[in-house]
C-alpha positions in Angstrom: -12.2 18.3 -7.7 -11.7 15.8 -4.9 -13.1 17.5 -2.1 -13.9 14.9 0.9 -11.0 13.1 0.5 -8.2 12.7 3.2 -5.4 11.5 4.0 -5.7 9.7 7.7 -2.2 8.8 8.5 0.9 7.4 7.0 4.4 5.4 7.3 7.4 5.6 5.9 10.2 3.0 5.7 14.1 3.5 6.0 15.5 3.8 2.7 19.4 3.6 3.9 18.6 0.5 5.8 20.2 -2.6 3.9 17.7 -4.9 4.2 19.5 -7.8 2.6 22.2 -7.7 5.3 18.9 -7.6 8.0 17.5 -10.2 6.6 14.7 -8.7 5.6 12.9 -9.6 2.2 9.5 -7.8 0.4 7.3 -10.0 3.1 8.9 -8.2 5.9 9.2 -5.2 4.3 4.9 -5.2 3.4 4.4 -6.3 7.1 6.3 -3.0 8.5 4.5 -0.4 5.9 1.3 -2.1 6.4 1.0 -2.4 10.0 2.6 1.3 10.6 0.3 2.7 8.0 -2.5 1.0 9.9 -1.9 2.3 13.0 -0.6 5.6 12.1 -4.6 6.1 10.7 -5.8 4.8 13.4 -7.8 1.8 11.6 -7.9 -1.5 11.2 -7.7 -3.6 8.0 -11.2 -4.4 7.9 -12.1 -0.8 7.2 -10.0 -0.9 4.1 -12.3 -0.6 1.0 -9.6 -0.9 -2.0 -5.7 -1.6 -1.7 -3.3 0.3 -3.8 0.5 -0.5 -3.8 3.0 1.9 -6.1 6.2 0.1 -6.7 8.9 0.8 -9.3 10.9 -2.1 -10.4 10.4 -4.4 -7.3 9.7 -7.6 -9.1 13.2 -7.5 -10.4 15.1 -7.2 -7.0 12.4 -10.0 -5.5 10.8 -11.9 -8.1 7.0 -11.2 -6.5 5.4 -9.7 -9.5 2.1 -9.5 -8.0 2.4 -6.6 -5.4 -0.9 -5.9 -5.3 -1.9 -8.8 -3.3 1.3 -8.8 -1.0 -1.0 -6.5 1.8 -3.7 -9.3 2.4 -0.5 -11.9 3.8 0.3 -9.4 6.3 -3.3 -8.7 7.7 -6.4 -11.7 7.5 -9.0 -9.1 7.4 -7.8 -7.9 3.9 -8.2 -10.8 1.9 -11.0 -10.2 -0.5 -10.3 -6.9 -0.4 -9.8 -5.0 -4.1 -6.4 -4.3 -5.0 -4.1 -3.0 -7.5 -0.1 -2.8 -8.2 0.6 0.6 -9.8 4.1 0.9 -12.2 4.9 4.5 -13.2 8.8 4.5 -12.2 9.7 7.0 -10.1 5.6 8.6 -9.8 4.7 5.2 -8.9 3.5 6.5 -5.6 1.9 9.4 -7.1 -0.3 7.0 -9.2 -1.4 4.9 -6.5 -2.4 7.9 -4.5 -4.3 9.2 -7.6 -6.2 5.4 -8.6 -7.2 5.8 -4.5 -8.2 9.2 -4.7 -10.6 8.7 -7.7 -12.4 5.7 -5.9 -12.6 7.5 -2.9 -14.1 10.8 -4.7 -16.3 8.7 -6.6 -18.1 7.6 -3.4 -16.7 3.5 -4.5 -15.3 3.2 -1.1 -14.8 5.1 2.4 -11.0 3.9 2.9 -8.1 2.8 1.1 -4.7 1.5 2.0 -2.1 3.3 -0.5 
């Protein structure tokens, strides 16, 4: 049971934007779903306990295999901070959410950027 756990706000990125023809690569793409994540919770990156990033395939399309990580370039205060890229193809998402979850439930942390 995961009582206690919440979800405090959340973002959601275009998916029929073409972001090769904006110009737009997996740095600018992190910087938009971290920063509207952020604010749509209402906290800052400091407050983040863990970092948990689902992604399917997204190495292949941009050669940054280490995901994970990608969050801390887009906010100082997150460096340092635990984090984890999740692979489970299309429940990619889902897994992340879960790995958060159980940290959260398990009292390991107050916050966690999924």
């Amino acid at each position: 049971m995961t009582s206690g756990v919440w979800v405090l706000g959340g973002y959601q990125s275009d998916f029929a934007r073409n972001l090769t023809r904006e110009g737009v690569g997996i740095d600018g793409l992190t910087t938009e779903v971290v920063e509207g994540t952020l604010a749509s919770a209402g906290i800052s990156g400091g407050e983040i306990g863990s970092v948990h990033v689902g992604n399917a395939f997204g190495q292949l399309f941009t050669g940054q295999g280490h995901l994970g990580a990608m969050p801390a370039t887009v906010d100082d205060s997150l460096w340092g901070t635990p984090s984890a890229r999740h692979e489970a193809a299309c429940a990619s998402g889902s897994i992340a959410i879960l790995a958060a979850m159980a940290e959260l439930a398990a009292g390991l942390y107050d916050s966690s950027l999924v």
